[in-house]
C-alpha positions as CSV (number, residue, x, y, z in Angstrom):
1,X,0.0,0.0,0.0
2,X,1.5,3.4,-1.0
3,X,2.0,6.3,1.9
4,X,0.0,8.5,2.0
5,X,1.8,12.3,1.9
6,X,0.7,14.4,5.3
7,X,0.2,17.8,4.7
8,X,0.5,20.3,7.4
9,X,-2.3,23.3,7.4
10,X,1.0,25.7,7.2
11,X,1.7,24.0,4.1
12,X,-1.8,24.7,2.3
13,X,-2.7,27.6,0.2
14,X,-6.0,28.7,-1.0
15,X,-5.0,27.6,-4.4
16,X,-4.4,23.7,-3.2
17,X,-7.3,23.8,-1.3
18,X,-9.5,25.2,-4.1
19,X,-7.9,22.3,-6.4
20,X,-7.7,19.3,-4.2
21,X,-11.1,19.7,-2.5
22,X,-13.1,21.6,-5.9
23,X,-13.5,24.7,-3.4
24,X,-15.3,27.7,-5.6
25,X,-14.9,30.7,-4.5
26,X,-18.0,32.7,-4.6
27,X,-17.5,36.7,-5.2
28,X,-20.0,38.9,-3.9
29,X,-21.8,36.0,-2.0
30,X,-25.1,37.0,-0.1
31,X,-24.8,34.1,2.2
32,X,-21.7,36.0,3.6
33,X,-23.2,39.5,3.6
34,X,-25.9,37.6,5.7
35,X,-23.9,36.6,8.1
36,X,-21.9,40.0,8.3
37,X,-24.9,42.0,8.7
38,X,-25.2,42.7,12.3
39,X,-27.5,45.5,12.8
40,X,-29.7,44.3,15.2
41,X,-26.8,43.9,17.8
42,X,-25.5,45.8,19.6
43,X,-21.9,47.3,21.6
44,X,-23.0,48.5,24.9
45,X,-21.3,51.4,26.3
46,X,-19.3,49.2,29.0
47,X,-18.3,47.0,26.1
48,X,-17.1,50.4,24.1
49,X,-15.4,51.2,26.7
50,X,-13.5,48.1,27.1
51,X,-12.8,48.6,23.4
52,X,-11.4,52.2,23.4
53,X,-9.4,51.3,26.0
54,X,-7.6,48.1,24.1
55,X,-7.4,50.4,20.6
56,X,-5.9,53.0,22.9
57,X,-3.3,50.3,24.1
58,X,-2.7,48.3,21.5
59,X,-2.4,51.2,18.4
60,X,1.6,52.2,18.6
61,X,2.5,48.3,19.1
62,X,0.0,45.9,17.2
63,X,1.3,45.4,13.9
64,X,5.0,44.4,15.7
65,X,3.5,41.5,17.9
66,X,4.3,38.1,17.1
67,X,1.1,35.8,17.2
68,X,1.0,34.7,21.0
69,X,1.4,38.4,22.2
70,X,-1.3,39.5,19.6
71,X,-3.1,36.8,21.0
72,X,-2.9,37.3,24.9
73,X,-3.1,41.7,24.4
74,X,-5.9,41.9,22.0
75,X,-7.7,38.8,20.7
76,X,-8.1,37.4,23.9
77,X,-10.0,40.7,25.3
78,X,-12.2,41.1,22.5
79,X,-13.5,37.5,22.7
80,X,-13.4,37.7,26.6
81,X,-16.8,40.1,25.2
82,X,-18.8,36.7,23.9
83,X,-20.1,33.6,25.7
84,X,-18.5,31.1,23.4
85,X,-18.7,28.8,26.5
86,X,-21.8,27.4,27.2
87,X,-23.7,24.6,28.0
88,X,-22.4,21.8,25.7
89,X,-20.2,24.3,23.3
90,X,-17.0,25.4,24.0
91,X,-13.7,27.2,23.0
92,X,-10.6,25.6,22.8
93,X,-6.9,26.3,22.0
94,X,-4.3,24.7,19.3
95,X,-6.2,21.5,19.0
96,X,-5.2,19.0,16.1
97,X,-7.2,18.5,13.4
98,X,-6.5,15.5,11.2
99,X,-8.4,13.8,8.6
100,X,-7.2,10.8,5.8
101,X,-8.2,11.4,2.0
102,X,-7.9,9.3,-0.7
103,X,-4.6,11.2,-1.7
104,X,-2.9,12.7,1.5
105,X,-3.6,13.2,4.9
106,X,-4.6,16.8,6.3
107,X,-3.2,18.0,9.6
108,X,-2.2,20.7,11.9
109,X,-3.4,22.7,15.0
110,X,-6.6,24.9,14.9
111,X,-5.3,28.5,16.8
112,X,-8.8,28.8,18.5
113,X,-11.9,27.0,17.9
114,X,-15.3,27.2,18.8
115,X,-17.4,23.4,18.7
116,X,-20.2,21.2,20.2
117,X,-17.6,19.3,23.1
118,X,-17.3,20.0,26.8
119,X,-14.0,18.8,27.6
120,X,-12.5,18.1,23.6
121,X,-14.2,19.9,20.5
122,X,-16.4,17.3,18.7
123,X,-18.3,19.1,16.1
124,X,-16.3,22.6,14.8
125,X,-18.3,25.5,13.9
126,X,-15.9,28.7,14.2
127,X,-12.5,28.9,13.2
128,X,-9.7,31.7,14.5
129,X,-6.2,31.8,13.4
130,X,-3.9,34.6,13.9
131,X,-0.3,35.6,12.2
132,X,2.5,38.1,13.0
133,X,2.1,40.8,10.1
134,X,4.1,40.4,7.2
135,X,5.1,36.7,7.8
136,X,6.7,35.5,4.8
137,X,5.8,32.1,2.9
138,X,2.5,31.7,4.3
139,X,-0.5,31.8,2.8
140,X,-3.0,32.9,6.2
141,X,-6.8,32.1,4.2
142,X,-5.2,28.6,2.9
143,X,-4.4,27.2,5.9
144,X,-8.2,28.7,7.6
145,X,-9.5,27.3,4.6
146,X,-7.4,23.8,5.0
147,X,-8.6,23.4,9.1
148,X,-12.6,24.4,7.7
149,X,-12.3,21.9,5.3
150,X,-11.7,18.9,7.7
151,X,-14.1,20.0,10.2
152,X,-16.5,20.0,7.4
153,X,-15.1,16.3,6.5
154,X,-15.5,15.4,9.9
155,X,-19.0,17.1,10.8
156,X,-20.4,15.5,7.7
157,X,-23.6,17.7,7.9
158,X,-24.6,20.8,5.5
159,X,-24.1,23.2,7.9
160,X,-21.6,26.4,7.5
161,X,-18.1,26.8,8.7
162,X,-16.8,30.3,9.5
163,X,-13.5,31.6,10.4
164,X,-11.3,34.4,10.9
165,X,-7.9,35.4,9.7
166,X,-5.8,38.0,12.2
167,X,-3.2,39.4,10.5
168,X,-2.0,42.3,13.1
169,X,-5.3,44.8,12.9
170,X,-6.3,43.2,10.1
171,X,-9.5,40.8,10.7
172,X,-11.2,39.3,7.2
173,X,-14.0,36.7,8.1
174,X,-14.6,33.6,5.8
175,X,-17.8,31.4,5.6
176,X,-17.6,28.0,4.0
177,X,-21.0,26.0,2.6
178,X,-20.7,23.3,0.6
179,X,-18.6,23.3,-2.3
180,X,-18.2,27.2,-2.0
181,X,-16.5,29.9,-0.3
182,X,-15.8,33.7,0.2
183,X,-13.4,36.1,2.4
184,X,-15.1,39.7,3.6
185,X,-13.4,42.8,3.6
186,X,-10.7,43.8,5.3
187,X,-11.8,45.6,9.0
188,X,-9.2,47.3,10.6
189,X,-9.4,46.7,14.5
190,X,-7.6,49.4,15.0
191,X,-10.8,51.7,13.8
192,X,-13.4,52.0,16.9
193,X,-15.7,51.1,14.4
194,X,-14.4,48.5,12.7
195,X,-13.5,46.8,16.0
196,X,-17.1,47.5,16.9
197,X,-18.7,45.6,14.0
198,X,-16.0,42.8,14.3
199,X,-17.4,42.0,18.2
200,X,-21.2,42.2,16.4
201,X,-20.0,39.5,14.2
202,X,-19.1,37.3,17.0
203,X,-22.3,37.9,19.1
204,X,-23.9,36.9,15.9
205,X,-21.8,34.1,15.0
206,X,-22.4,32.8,19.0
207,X,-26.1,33.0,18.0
208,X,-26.3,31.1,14.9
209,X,-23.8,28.2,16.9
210,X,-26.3,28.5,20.0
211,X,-29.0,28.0,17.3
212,X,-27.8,25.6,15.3
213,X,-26.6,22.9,18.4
């Protein structure tokens, strides 16, 4: 029997995953502007607060952090904002992901998930992965799009996947369905407002999870 190559998530770009797993990418996709439309919730002024406070912080040295300082200074207080834990879903931290296909074998860590599981994730839903700006031969949406993709293998239902790439400021959200795919525009987290619709997007992604389990 011939080995099977395994392929680390840090190894994938969006143009392998596209080919090996006939990913489409859908421009101008309303099933994304759906789930980025988040004017029925709301920042309240404790929450803006918190925010002004972290943009106010974070502004001179952001861009210079490697991932596990732009992790424990920033990301970490803005999901701090959202109930990701509860009941029978959880978050959890650089958990593996692996999954065997007819021609390789898929694997790496997930930065921060959020899935059906108490104590281990058993059904993945959100994906967040974060990167130092500027990191060189890496391709931050291929490897999102390589973790979505085996939590969609493993799920084995039709419902979404969505994720988050962290580049510095720089949040773009993804949402995977099917055979398709699409990335949002850039919002810079840096910008009060920007940061404020990126926490929207996460109370609304915890509500379509919450709603979905």
């Amino acid at each position: 029997m011939q080995r099977k190559d395994k392929i680390s998530f840090e190894k994938c770009t969006r143009a392998f995953i596209e080919r090996e797993f006939q990913l489409l990418r859908n421009l101008e996709w309303e099933k994304l502007w759906q789930w980025l439309e988040v004017s029925d919730f709301e920042v309240s002024n404790i929450e803006l607060q918190w925010l002004e406070r972290l943009v106010k912080q974070s502004y001179l040295r952001i861009n210079g952090w490697n991932e596990e300082t732009l992790k424990i200074n920033f990301i970490s207080p803005v999901l701090s904002l959202i109930e990701f834990n509860y009941k029978n879903i959880g978050s959890f931290a650089d958990e593996v992901l692996t999954h065997e296909y007819d021609k390789f074998i898929l694997t790496g860590k997930a930065d921060w998930m959020v899935a059906k599981g108490i104590d281990r994730p058993e059904i993945p839903y959100f994906f967040l992965h974060e990167y130092k700006k500027g990191k060189s031969e890496s391709d931050p949406e291929g490897q999102l799009l390589a973790a979505m993709m085996v939590a969609k293998t493993v799920n084995d239902n039709n419902l979404p996947i969505y994720g988050a790439v962290v580049i510095g400021s720089i949040w773009n959200f993804v949402y995977v369905e099917q055979n398709q795919y699409d990335i949002s525009k850039n919002y810079n987290s840096m910008d009060l407002e920007d940061l404020q619709e990126i926490v929207k997007v996460l109370k609304k992604t915890q509500k379509i999870i919450r709603e979905n389990i």
